[in-house]
N, C-alpha and C positions, 0 to 999 in steps of 0.2 A: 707145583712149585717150579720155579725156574733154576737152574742150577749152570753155574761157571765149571769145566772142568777145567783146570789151566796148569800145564809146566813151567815154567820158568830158567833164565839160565842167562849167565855172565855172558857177551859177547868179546872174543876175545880178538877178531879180525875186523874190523869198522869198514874196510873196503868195500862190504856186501852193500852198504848207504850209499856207495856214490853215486849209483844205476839208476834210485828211488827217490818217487817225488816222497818230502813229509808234508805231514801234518802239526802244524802247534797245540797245541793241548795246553790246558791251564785250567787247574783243578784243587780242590782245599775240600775239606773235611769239615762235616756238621757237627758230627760223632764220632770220636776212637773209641770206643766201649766191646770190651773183649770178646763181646761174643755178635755183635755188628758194628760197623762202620756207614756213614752218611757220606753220601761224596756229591759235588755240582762240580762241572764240568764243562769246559766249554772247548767247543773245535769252529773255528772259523762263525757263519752265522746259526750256530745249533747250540743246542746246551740241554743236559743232562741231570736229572736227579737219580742216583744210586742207591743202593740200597746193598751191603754184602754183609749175611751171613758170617758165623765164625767157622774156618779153616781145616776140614777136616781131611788128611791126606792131600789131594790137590782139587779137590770138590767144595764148594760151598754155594749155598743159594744167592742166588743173583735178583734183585729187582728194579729195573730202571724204566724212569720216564721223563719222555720229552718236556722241557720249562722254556719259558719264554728267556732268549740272551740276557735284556734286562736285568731280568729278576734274580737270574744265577751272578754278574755283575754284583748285585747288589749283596746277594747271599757272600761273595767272595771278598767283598769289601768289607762288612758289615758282621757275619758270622762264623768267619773261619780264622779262629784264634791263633790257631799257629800258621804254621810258613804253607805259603801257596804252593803247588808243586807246579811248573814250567817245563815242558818237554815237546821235542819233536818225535811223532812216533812215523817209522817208516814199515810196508807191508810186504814182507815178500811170501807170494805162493807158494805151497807144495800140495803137487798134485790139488786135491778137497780139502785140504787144510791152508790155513796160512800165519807164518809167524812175523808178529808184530816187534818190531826193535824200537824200543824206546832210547830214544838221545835225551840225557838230565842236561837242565842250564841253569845257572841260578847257583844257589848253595847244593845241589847235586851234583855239581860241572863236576864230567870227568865216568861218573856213571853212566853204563850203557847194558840194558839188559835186552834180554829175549825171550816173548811168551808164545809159545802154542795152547787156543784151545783145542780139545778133545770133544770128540762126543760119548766116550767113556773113558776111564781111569786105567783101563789097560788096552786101550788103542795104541797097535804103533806106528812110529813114525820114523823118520831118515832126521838122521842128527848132521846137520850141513858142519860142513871143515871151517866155519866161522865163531862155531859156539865155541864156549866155553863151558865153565863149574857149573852144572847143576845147584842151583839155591832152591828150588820150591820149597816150600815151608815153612825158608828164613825168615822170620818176622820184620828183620831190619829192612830188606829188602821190598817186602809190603808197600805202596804210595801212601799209606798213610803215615806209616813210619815214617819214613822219608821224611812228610811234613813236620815231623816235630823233631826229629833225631835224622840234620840232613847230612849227606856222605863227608862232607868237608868238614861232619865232626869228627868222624868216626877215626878209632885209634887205632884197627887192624883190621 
């Protein structure tokens, strides 16, 4: 089985973005069902089918496969009932690791988070002078949350 281990965490300095190329991302949900989620996804001319497990600690099963642009187009047009999620995500290294900053647009504007994956749950790492709060966990925080419950609802 494949498994995501992932932290998570508020960026609380955006300066670290300005060094980095991004990438656009533009992604919606098949499935929010509590114990998986369905995702397509698209980056540039690539696109993605997902597949995540429900959230245990910072661990859950991972299952993705390559779809033709098109047909993820059409899944996003066609089968993703709530809000599409829109972002730029930028990569910066550490050391064998590396953490992805996601830039939210859209009804996120204004969100900007930070994930490390792990290749275990108690790997450590250097927490850079740019992060912020710790969220792993947060549900709200989730992309798929996002899609249906986006930051510019949110009341605190």
């Amino acid at each position: 089985m494949a498994l995501e281990i992932e932290r998570k965490f508020l960026v609380r300095d955006t300066g670290i973005i300005d060094t980095l190329a991004g990438e656009r991302l533009t992604q919606g949900y098949l499935s929010h069902d509590k114990n998986a989620t369905v995702r397509v996804r698209i980056a540039g001319d690539s696109a993605w089918l997902t597949i995540k497990g429900k959230t245990e600690g910072a661990t859950r099963s991972e299952f993705e496969y390559p779809i033709p642009v098109d047909e993820a187009r059409s899944m996003l047009d066609e089968l993703c009932g709530q809000g599409v999620i829109d972002k730029t995500r930028y990569r910066q290294p550490q050391g064998e690791l590396c953490w992805e900053i996601d830039v939210f647009h859209g009804d996120n504007e204004g969100l900007v988070v930070a994930e490390i994956e792990l290749p275990s749950e108690d790997t450590p790492f250097d927490k850079p002078e740019w992060l912020g709060e710790e969220v792993t966990g947060e549900v709200r925080y989730y992309n798929s949350a996002l899609s249906s419950t986006p930051y510019k609802h949110w009341t605190s």
